[in-house]
C-alpha positions as CSV (number, residue, x, y, z in Angstrom):
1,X,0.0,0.0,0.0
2,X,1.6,3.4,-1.1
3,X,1.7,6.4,1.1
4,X,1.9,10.2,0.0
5,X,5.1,11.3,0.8
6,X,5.2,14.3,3.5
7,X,5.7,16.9,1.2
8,X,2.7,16.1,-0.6
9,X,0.6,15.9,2.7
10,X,2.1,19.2,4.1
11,X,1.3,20.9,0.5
12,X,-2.6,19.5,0.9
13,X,-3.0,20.9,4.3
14,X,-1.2,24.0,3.7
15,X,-3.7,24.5,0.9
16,X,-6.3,23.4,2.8
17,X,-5.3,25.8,5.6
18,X,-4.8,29.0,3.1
19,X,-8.7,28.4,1.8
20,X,-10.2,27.8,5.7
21,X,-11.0,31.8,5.8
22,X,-14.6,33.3,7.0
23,X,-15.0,35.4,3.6
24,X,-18.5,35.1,2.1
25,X,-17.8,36.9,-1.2
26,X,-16.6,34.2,-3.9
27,X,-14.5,36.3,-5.5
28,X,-12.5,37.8,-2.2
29,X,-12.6,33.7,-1.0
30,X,-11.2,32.9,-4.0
31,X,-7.9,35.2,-4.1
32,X,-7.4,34.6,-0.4
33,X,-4.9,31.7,-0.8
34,X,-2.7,34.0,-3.3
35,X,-3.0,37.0,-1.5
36,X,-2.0,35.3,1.7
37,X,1.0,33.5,0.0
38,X,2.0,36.8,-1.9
39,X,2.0,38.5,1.6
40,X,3.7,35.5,3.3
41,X,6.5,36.0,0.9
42,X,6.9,39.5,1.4
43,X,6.8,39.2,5.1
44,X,9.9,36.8,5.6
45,X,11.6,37.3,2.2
46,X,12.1,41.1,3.0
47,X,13.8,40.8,6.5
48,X,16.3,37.6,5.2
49,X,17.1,39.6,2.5
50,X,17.9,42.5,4.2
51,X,20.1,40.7,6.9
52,X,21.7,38.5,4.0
53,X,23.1,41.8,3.0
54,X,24.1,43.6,6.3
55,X,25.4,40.2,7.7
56,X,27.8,39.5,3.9
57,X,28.6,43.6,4.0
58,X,27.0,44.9,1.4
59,X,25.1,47.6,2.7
60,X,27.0,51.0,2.4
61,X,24.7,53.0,4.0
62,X,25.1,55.0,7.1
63,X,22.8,57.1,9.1
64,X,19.6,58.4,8.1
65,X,19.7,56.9,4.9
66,X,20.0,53.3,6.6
67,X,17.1,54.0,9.1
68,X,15.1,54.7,6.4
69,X,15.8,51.4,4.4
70,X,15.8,49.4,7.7
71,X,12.3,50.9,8.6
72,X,10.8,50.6,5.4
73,X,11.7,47.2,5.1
74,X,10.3,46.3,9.1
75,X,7.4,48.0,8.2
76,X,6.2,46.3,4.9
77,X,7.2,42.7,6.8
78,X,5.2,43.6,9.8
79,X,2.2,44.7,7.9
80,X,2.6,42.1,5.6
81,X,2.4,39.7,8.5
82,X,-1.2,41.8,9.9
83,X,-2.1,41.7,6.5
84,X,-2.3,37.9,7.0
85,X,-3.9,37.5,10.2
86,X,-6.6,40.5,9.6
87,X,-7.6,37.7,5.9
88,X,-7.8,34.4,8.5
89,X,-10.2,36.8,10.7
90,X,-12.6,37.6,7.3
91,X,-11.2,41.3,7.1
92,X,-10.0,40.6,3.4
93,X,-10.3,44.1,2.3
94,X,-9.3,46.0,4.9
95,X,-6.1,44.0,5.1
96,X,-4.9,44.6,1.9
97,X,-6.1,48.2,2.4
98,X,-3.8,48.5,5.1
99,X,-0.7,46.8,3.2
100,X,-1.0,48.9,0.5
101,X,-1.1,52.1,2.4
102,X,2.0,51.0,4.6
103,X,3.7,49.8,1.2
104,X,2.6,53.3,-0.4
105,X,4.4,55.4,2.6
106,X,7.4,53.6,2.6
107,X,7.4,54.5,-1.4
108,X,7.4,57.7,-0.3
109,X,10.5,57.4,2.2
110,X,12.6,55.1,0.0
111,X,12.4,58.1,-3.1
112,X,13.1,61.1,-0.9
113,X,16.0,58.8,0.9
114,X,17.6,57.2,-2.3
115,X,15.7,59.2,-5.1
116,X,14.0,58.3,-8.2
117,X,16.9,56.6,-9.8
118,X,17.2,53.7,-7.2
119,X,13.5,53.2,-7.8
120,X,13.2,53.1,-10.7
121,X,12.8,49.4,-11.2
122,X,11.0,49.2,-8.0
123,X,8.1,46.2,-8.6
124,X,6.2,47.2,-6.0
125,X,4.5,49.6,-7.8
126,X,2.9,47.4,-10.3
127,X,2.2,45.2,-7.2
128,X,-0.2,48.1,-5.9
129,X,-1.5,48.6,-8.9
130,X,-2.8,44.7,-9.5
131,X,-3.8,44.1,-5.8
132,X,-5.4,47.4,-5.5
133,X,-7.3,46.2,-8.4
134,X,-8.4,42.7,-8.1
135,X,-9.3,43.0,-4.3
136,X,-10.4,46.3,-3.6
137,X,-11.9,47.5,-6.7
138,X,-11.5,50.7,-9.8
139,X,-11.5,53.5,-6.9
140,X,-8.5,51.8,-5.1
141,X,-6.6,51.2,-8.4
142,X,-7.0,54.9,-9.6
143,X,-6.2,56.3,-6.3
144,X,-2.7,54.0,-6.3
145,X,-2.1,55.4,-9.7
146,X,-2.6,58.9,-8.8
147,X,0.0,57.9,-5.8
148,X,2.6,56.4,-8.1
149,X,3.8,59.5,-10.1
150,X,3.7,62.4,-7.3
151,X,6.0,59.7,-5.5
152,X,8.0,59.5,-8.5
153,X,7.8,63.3,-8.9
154,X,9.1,63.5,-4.9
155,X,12.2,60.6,-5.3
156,X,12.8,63.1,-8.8
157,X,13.2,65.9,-6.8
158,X,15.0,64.7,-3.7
159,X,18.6,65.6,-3.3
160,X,19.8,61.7,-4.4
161,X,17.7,61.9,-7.9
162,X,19.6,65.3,-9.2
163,X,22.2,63.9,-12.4
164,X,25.5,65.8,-11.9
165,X,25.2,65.1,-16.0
166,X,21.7,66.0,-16.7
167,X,21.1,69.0,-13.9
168,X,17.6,70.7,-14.6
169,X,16.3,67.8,-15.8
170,X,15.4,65.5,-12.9
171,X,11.7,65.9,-14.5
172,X,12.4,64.6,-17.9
173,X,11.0,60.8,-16.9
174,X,8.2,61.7,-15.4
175,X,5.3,62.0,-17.9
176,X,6.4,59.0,-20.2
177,X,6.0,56.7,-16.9
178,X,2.7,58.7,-15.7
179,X,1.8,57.0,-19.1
180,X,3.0,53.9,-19.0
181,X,1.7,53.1,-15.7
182,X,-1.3,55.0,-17.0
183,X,-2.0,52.5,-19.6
184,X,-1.4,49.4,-17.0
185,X,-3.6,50.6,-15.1
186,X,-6.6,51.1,-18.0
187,X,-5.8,47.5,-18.8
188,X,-6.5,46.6,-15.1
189,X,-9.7,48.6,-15.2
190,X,-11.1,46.6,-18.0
191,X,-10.0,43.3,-17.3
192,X,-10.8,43.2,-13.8
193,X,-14.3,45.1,-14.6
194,X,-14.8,41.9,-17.1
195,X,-14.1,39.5,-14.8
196,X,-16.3,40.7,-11.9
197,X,-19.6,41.4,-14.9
198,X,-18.6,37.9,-15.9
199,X,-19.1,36.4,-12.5
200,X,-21.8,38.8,-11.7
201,X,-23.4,37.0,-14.9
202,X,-22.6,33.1,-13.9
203,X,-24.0,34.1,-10.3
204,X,-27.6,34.8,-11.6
205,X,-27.9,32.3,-13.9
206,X,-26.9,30.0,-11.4
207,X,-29.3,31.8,-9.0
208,X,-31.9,31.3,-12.1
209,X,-31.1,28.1,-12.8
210,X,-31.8,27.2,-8.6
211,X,-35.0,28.9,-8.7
212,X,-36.3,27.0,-11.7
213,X,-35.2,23.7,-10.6
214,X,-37.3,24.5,-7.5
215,X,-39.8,25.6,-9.6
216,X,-40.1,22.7,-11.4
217,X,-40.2,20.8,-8.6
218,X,-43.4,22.3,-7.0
219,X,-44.7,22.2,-10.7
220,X,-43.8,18.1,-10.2
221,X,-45.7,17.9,-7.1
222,X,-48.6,20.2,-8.2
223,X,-48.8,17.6,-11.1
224,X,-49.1,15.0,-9.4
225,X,-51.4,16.2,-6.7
226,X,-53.9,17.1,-9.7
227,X,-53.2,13.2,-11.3
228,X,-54.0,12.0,-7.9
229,X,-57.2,14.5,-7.1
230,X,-58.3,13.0,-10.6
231,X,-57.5,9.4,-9.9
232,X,-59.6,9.7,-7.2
233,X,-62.6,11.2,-9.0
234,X,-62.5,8.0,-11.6
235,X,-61.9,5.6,-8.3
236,X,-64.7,7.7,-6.5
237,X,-67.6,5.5,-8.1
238,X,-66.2,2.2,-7.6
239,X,-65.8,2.7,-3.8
240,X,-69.0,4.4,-3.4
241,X,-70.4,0.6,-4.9
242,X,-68.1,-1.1,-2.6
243,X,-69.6,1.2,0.3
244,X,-73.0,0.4,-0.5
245,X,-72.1,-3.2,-0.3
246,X,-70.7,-2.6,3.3
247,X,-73.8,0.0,4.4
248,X,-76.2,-3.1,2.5
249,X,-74.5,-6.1,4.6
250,X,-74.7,-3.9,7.8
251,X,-78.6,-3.2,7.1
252,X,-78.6,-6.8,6.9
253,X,-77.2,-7.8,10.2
254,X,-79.1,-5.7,12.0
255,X,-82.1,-7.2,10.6
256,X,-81.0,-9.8,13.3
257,X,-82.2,-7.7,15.9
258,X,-85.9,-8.7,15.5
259,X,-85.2,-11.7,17.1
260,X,-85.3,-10.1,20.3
261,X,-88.9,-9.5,20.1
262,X,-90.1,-12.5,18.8
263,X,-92.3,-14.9,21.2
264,X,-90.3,-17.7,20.8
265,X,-86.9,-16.2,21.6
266,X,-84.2,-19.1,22.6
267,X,-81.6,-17.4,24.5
268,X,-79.0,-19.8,23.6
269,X,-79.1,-19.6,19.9
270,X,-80.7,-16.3,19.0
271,X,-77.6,-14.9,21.3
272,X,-75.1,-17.1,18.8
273,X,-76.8,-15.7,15.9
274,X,-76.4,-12.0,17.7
275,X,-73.1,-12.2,17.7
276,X,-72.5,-13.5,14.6
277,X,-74.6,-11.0,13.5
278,X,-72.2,-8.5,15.5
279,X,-69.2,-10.2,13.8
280,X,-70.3,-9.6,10.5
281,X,-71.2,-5.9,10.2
282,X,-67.7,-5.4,12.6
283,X,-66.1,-7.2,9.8
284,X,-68.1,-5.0,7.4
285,X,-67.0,-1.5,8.6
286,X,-63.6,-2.6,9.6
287,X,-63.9,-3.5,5.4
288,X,-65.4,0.4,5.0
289,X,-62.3,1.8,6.9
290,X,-59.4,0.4,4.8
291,X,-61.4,1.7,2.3
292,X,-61.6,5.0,3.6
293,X,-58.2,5.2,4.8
294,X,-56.6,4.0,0.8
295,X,-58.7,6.5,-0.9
296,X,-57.4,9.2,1.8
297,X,-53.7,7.9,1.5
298,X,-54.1,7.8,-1.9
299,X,-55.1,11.1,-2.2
300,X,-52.7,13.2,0.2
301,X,-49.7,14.8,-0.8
302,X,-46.5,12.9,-0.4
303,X,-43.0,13.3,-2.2
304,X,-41.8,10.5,-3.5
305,X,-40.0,8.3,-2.1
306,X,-38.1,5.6,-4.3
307,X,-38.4,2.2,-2.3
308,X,-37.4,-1.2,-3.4
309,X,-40.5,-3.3,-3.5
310,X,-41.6,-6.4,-5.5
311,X,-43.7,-5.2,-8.8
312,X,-45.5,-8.4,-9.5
313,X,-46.9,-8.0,-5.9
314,X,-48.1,-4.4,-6.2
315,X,-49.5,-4.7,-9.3
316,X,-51.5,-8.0,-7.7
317,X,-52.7,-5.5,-4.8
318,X,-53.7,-2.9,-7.4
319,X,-55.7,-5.2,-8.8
320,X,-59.5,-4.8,-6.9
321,X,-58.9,-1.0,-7.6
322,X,-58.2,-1.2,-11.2
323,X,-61.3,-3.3,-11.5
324,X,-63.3,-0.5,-9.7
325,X,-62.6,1.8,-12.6
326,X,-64.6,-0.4,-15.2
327,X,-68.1,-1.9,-15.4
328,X,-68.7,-5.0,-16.1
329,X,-68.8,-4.7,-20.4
330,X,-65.2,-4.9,-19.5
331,X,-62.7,-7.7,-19.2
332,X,-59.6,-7.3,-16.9
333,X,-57.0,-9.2,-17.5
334,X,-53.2,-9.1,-15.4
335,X,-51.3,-11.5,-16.6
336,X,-48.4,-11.5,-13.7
337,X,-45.1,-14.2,-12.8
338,X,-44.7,-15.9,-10.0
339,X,-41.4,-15.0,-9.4
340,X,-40.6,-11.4,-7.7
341,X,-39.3,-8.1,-10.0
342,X,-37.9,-6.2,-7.8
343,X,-37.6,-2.9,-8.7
344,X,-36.6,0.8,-7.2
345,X,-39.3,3.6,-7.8
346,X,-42.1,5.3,-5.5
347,X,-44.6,2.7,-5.2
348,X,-47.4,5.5,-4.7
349,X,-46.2,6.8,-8.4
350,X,-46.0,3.4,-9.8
351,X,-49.9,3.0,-8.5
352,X,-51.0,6.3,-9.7
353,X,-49.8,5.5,-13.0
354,X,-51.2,2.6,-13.4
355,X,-54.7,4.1,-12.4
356,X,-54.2,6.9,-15.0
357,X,-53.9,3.7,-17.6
358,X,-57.0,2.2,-16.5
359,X,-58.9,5.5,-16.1
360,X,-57.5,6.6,-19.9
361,X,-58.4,3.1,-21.3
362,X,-61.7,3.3,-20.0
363,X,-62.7,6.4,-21.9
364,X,-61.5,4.7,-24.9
365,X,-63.9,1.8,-24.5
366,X,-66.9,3.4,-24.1
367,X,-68.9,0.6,-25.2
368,X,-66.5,-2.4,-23.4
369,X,-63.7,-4.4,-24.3
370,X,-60.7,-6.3,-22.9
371,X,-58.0,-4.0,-20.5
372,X,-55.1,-6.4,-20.1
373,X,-51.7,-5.8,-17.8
374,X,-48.6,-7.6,-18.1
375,X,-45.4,-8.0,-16.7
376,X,-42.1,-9.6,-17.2
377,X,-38.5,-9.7,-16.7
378,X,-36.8,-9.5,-20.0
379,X,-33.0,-9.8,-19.2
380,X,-30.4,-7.2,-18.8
381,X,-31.4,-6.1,-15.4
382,X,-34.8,-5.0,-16.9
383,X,-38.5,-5.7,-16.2
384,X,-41.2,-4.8,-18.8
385,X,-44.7,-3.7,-17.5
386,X,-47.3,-3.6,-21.3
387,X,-50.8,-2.0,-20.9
388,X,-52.8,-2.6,-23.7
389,X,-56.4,-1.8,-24.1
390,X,-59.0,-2.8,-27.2
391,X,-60.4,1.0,-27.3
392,X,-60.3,4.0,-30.2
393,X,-56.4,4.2,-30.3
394,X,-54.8,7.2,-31.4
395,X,-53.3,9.1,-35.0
396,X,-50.1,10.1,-35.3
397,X,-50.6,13.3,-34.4
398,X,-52.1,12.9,-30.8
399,X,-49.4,10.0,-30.4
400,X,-47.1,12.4,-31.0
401,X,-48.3,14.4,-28.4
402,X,-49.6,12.3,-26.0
403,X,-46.8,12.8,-23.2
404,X,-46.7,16.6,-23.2
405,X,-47.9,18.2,-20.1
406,X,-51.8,19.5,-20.5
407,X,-52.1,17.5,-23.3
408,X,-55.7,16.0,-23.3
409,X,-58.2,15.4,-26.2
410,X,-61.3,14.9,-23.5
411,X,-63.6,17.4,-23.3
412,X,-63.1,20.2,-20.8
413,X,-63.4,19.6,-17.2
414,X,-63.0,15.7,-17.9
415,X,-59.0,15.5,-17.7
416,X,-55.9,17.1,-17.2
417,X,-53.9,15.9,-19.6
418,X,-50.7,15.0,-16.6
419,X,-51.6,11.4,-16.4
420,X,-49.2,10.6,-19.5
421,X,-46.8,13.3,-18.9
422,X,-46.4,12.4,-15.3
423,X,-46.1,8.7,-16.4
424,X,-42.8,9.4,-19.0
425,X,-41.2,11.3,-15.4
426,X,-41.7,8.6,-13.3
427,X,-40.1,6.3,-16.1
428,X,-37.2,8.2,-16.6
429,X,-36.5,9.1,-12.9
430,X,-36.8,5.5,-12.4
431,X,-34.2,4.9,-14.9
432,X,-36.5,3.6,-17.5
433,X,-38.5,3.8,-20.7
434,X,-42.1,4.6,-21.7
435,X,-42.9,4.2,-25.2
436,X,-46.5,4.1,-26.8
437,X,-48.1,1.9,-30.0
438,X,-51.5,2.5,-31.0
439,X,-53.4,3.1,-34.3
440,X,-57.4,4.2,-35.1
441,X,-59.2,1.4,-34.6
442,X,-56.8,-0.9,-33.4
443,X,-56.5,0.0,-29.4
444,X,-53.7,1.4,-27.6
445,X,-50.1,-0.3,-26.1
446,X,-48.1,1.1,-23.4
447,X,-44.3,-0.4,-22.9
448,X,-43.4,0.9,-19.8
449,X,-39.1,-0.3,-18.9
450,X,-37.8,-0.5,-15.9
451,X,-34.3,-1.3,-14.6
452,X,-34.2,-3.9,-11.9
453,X,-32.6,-4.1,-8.7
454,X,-30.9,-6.9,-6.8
């Protein structure tokens, strides 16, 4: 087994370490790590450097001049170093403030100690320039670039800039770099300004994009809610029959009651026959509530919940409720395996769609026919569920259509037109495939695929 090697770890957590910071902006969170390693740098480059030199001899300087270089050079390392610890506390923005306004002063000092032309190829300029820039924004870059040449103007006119060669002219340099830096600094202003417009564009559409994926998924759920609220209008006729068979065998057992007026009442028996009677209409409206309670299970809201479950066994269940939906001028057929397909859907979807079937297949059959259901496993990890009805069928052009959302060719106020569309979701979040066959005349077959699970 291979381990990283320590410098590969330490470079992981270091990284990890230099992104941990309390910044909500994206942008300021995302220049963190290299502003905190630029400052890093500058904060223990500067003072080995500096005692590199004084320790090998190479500083020449003496006095006031050396005082100056030794506290310019504390005082960018120390505020480098704050700089740091004021980004790990959130305070992005008003570190980097703070650096650059140090590193600005000490500008100053270093061109009226040493003039302009030890200066000259100073980076630190262009360093304020791009940090000013891409943390703080356009009014801290143009207010750096206003700095840069009146410090240059100053270090110019300092005692150490004057040219024995070229008196009167300590000037001469100073509007070609006004320009130069002038043109830097327009070329920050735009890209940075693109940059920020193009992340200012990617955050709303990703804003956009969130609100319409929640969007569409209350427009799921609204869908369904309606497929289920009409589901329960088609299955509202069946179990008002099955409730008249309950409220009809209750009326009957109560006829028992008679008994107990009767002359010839035999305690014995007639009380056996009481509480049979009992028995039978408990039995009866314990039948009414599971009634009751499916319609009103069936009927509430719920999100779905993908469940593993055996669909030769739920589609048996279904069965007395699909019945419900058609009269007797119409054969139902389900022609199921005895072995389980187990599959991973919601069960509650997988029921309303099958309802929708029945309910659609009845309107095609006004006048009866045969509604068969069938399932099988068909190899590669997939079962096949096939609805097929003996009704009107459909043209081309309503087949076409028949899975868009709204869709409906019932007359108003008699469907939705979800049941379909919310039948091709429930296939493809499953992981499957619903495809339709049906002609004018010839009925209508729905193939409905659907990966199976171990």
């Amino acid at each position: 087994m291979s381990h990283a090697s320590p410098f590969a770890t330490f470079g992981r957590r270091a990284v990890a370490w230099l992104r941990r910071v309390p910044i909500d902006d994206p942008v300021d969170r995302r220049n963190a790590p290299a502003l905190q390693v630029l400052l890093l740098f500058l904060g223990i480059e500067i003072p080995l450097n500096k005692a590199y030199h004084l320790l090998s001899g190479h500083v020449t300087m003496t006095g006031a001049r050396l005082a100056v270089d030794l506290g310019t050079d504390v005082a960018i390392a120390v505020t480098a170093c704050v700089a740091v610890w004021m980004i790990r506390q959130g305070r992005l923005r008003e570190g980097v403030a703070a650096f650059l306004t140090i590193l600005m002063g000490c500008a100053v000092a270093a061109n009226l100690a040493f003039g302009y032309q030890l200066q000259a190829f100073d980076p630190y300029p262009m360093i304020m320039l791009t940090v000013a820039a891409l943390v703080i924004g356009r009014r801290a870059l143009w207010i750096v670039y206003a700095c840069i040449p009146l410090v240059f103007a100053l270090g110019m006119a300092s005692p150490w800039a004057l040219d024995p060669e070229r008196s009167g002219r300590a000037f001469q340099n100073l509007p070609s770099l006004a320009f130069s830096y002038l043109m830097i600094a327009l070329v920050l202003d735009r890209t940075v300004a693109a940059l920020r417009e193009t992340l200012r564009r990617a955050q709303r559409s990703a804003q956009q994009l969130r609100e319409q994926m929640v969007e569409r998924e209350h427009m799921r759920e609204r869908m369904l809610h309606l497929q289920k609220i009409e589901s329960v209008g088609h299955l509202a006729s069946g179990v008002s029959h099955d409730f008249n068979n309950v409220l009809g065998a209750i009326v009957g057992y109560t006829a028992e009651r008679h008994r107990l007026d009767e002359l010839d009442f035999d305690p014995e028996p007639d009380a056996h026959r009481l509480g049979a009677a009992l028995e039978g209409i408990e039995l009866a409206a314990q039948r009414g509530i599971a009634l009751s309670r499916k319609l009103l299970s069936f009927s509430r809201r719920e999100l779905a919940v993908p469940t593993r479950f055996d669909a030769a066994r739920a589609l048996a269940e279904l069965t007395p409720m699909l019945r419900q939906l058609f009269d007797g001028r119409v054969e139902v057929v389900l022609d199921l395996p005895q072995a389980p397909v187990p599959v991973f859907l919601d069960r509650s979807q997988l029921d309303l769609v099958m309802l929708n079937f029945a309910a659609n297949a009845r309107d095609a059959m006004p006048g009866g026919g045969r509604f068969e259901v069938a399932l099988r496993a068909i190899g590669d990890g997939r079962a096949r569920i096939v609805v097929a009805d003996t009704g009107q069928g459909m043209t081309p052009e309503v087949m076409r259509q028949a899975f868009e959302p709204f869709f409906t060719t019932k007359p108003a106020g008699e469907g939705t037109g979800l049941g379909l569309a919310v039948a091709r979701e429930m296939a493809c979040e499953a992981g499957g495939t619903l495809h339709v066959d049906s002609a004018p005349g010839r009925g209508t077959r729905f193939t409905l695929d659907l990966p199976q699970v171990d």
